[in-house]
LUMTI-408624 format. One record per residue (C-alpha): residue number from 1; x, y, z; residue in one letter. Coordinates in steps of 0.25 Angstrom, whole numbers. Last residue first. Example, Ala and Ser with C-alpha at 12.3 -4.5 7.8 and 13.67 -1.06 7.14 Angstrom:
2
+-----+-------+-------+-------+------+
:  nr :    xx :    yy :    zz : rest :
+-----+-------+-------+-------+------+
:   2 :    55 :    -4 :    29 :    S :
:   1 :    49 :   -18 :    31 :    A :
+-----+-------+-------+-------+------+
This chain:
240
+-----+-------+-------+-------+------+
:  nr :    xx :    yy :    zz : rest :
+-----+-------+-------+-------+------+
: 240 :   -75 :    50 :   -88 :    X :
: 239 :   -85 :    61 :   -93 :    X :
: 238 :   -87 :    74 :   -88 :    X :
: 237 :   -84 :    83 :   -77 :    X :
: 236 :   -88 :    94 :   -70 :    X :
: 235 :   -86 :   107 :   -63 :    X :
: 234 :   -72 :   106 :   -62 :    X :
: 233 :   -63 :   112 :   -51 :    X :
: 232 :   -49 :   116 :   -53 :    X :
: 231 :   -39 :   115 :   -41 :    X :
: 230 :   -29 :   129 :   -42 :    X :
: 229 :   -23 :   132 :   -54 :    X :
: 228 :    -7 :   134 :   -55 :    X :
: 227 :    -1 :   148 :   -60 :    X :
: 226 :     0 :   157 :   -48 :    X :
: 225 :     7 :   145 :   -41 :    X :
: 224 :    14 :   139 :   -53 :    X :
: 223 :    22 :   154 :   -55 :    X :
: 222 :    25 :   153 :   -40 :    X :
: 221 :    30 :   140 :   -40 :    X :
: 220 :    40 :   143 :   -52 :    X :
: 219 :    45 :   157 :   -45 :    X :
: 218 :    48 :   150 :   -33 :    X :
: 217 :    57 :   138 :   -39 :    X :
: 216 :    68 :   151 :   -41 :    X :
: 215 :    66 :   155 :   -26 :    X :
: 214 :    68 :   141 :   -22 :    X :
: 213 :    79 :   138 :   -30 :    X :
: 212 :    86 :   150 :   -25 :    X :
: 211 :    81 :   147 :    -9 :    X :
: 210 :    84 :   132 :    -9 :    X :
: 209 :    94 :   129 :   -20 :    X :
: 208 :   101 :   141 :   -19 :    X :
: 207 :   102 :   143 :    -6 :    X :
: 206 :   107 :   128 :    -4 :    X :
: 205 :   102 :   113 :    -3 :    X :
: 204 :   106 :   100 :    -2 :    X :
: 203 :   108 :    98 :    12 :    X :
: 202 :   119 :    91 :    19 :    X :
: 201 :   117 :    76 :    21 :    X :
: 200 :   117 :    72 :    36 :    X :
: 199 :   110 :    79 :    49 :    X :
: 198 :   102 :    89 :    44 :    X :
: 197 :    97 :    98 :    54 :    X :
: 196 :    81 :    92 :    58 :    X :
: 195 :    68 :   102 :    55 :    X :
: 194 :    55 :   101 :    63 :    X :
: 193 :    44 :   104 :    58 :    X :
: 192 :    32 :   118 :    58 :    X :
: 191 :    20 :   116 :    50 :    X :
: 190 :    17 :   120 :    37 :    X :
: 189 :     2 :   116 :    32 :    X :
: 188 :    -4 :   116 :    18 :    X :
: 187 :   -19 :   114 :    12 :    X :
: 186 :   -17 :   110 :    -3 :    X :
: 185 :   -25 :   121 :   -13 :    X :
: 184 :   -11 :   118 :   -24 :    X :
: 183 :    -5 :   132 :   -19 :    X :
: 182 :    -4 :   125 :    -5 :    X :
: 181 :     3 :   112 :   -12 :    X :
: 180 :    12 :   122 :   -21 :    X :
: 179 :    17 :   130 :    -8 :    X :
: 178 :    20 :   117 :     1 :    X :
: 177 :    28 :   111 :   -11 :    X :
: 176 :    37 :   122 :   -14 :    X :
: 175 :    48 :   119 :   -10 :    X :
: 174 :    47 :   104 :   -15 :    X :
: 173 :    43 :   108 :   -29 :    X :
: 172 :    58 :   114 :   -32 :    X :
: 171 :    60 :   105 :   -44 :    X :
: 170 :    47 :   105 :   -49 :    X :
: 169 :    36 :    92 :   -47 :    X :
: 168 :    20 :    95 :   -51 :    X :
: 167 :     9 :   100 :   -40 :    X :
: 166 :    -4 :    97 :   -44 :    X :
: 165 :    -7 :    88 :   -32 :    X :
: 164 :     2 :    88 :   -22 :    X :
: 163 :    -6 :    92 :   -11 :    X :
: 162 :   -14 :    77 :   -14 :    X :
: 161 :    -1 :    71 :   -11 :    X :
: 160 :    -5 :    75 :     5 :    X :
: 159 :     5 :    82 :    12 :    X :
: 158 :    18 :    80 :    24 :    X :
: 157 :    29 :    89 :    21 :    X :
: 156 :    43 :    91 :    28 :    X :
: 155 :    52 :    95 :    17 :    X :
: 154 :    52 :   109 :    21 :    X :
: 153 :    55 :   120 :    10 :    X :
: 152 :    41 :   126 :    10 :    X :
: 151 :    45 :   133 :    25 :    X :
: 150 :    35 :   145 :    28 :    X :
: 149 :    26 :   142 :    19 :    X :
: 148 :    23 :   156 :    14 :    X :
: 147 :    12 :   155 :     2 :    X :
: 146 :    11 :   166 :    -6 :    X :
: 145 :    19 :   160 :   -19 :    X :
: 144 :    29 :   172 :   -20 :    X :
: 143 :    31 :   180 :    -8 :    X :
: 142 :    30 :   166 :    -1 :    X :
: 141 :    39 :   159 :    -6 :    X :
: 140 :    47 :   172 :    -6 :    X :
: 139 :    48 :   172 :    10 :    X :
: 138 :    48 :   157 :    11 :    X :
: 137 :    61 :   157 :    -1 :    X :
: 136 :    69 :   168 :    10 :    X :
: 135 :    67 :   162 :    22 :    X :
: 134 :    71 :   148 :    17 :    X :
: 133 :    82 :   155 :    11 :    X :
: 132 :    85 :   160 :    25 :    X :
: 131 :    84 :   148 :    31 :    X :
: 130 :    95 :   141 :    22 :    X :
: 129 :   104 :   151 :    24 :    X :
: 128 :   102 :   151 :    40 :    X :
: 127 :   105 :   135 :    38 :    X :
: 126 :    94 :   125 :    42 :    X :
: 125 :    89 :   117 :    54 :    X :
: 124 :    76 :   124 :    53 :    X :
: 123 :    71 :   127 :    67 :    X :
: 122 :    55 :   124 :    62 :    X :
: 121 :    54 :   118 :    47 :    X :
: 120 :    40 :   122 :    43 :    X :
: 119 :    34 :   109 :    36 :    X :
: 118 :    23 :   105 :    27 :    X :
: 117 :    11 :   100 :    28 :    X :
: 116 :     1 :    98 :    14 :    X :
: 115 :   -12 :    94 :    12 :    X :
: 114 :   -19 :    98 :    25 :    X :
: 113 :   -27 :    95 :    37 :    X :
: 112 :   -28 :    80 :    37 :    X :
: 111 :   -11 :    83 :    32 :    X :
: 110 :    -9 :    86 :    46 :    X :
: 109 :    -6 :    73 :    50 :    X :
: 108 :     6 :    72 :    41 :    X :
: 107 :    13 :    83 :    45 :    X :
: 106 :    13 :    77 :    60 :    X :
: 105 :    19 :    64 :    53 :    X :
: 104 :    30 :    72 :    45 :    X :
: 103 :    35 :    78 :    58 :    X :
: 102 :    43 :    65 :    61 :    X :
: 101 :    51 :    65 :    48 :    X :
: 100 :    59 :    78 :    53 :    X :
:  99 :    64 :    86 :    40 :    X :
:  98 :    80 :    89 :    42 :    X :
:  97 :    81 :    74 :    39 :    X :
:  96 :    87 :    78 :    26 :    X :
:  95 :    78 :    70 :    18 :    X :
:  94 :    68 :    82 :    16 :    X :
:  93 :    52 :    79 :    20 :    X :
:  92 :    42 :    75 :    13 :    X :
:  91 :    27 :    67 :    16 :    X :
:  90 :    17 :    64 :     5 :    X :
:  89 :     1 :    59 :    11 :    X :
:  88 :    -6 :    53 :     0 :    X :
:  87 :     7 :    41 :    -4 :    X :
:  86 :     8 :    40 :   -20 :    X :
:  85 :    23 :    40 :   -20 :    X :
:  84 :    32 :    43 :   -33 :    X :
:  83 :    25 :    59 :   -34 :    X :
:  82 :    30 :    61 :   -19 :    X :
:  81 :    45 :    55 :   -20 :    X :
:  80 :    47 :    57 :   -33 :    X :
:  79 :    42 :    75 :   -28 :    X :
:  78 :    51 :    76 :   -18 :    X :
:  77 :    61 :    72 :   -25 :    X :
:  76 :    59 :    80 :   -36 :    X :
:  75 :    57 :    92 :   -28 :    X :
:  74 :    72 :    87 :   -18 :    X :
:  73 :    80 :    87 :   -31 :    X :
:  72 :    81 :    80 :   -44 :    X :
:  71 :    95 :    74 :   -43 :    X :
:  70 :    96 :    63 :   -53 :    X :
:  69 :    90 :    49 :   -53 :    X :
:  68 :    81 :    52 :   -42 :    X :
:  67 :    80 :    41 :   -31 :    X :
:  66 :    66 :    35 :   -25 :    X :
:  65 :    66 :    27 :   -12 :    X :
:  64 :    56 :    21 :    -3 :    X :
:  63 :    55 :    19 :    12 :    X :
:  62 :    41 :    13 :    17 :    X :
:  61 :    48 :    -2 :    14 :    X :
:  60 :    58 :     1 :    25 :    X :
:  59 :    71 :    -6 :    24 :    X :
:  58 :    75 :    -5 :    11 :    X :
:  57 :    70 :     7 :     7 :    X :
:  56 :    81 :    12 :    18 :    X :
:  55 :    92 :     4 :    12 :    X :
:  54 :    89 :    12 :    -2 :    X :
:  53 :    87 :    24 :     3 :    X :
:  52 :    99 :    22 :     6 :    X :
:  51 :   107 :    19 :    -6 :    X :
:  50 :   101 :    32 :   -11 :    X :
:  49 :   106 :    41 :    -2 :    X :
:  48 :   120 :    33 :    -6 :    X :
:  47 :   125 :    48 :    -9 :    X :
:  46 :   123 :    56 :   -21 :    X :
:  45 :   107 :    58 :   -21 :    X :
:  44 :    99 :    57 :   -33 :    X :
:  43 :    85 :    62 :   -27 :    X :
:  42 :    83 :    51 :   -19 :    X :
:  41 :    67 :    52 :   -15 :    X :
:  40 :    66 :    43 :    -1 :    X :
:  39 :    51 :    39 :     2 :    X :
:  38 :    45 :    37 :    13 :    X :
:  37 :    34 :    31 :    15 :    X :
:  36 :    22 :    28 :    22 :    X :
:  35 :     7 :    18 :    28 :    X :
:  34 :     0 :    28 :    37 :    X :
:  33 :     0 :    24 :    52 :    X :
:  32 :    12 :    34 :    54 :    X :
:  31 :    17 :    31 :    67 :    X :
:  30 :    32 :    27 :    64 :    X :
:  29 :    30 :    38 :    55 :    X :
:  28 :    41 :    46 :    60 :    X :
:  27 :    50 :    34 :    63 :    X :
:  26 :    49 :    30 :    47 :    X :
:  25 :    52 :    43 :    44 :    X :
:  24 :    64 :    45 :    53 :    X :
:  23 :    69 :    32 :    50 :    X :
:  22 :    69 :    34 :    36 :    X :
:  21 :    74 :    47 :    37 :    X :
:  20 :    87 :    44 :    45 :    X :
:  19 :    89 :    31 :    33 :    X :
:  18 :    90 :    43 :    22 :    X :
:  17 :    96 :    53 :    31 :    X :
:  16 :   112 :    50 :    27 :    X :
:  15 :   110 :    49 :    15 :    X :
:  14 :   103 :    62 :    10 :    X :
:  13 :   110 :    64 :    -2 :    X :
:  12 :    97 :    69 :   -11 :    X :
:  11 :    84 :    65 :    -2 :    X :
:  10 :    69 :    66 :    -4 :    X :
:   9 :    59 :    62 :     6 :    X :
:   8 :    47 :    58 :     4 :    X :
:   7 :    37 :    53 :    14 :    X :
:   6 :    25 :    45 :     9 :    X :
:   5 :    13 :    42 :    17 :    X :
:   4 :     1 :    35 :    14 :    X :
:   3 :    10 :    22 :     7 :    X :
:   2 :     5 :    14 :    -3 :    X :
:   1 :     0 :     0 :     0 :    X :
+-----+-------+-------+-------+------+
């Protein structure tokens, strides 16, 4: 039987926290009554990431593995992990282990109220330069698409595949999933979550490819908010 729950979570050179993360997933849903699983999205890594994955897949039949033949990056990831499963409830969060597993439960729970739940990192465990281009993207994201999710860059998201609907992959997609799903006429909550300092790997990202590359993505999602239509209702219908 298909699984209710899948959690995806993509990983370029993430090693060292592959085996963590199983453990920490399958510890935080030790509870869950709802069949899961997660799934591990290889985008092309370097090191023996791949390998294991391979020994964790082996072990647990709720782990599974897909791996990019090229580097895609973490949208495309993101989105072979959710478009390869057909589970209703989608779960994500960044393989890292700066995202905390055991919030995803609570997320979860709230989804009889919503469609979508994303996180607010509280005490980011990040650099000032990082911070202040976090600063810098909300105060324009908002500016520019009028809606001010104070942290769109947190992985840690529970929702319902419903939200998704409409919503096609670009590289970039996973900044700005919050934002399209609320444009889309979904109902979404931000709530405060924990955040973890990175303890092995280093991370992939820089100013440019976080706050340049988020500005330049920007100016595409604004164009398709003001040009996409909204749910279309039909008086009628004829034949088969």
């Amino acid at each position: 039987m298909d699984p209710q729950i899948v959690i995806v979570v993509p990983v370029f050179n993430e090693s060292g926290n592959i085996e963590p993360m199983a453990r920490e997933v399958s510890e935080a849903f030790a509870s869950e009554t709802r069949s899961w699983q997660l799934v591990f999205v290889d985008d092309a890594s370097q090191d023996d990431t791949w390998e294991v994955i391979g020994r964790v897949t082996a072990l647990d039949r709720r782990i599974r593995g897909f791996r990019h033949a090229r580097n895609r990056g973490q949208s495309a990831a993101v989105w072979t992990g959710v478009s390869r499963t057909s589970a209703p409830f989608v779960c994500t969060l960044d393989g890292d282990l700066q995202n905390n597993p055991a919030d995803l439960p609570a997320m979860l729970a709230m989804l009889d109220r919503c469609d979508f739940v994303c996180g607010r990192r509280t005490r980011r465990q990040d650099s000032p330069m990082r911070l202040v281009s976090s600063w810098v993207a909300r105060k324009v994201r908002t500016w520019s698409l009028g809606y001010d999710f104070a942290d769109t860059g947190c992985a840690l998201r529970a929702f319902k595949r419903s939200s998704l609907e409409g919503l096609f992959p670009f590289n970039g997609l996973h900044r700005f999933l919050p934002i399209l799903v609320a444009g889309n006429g979904s109902r979404v909550l931000e709530i405060p979550v924990g955040h973890r300092p990175r303890v092995s790997g280093v991370s992939k990202y820089g100013v440019w490819n976080r706050l340049g590359r988020g500005l330049f993505d920007l100016v595409g999602v604004a164009w398709f908010q003001r040009r996409r239509l909204d749910r279309i209702d039909v008086s009628g219908e004829s034949g088969v």
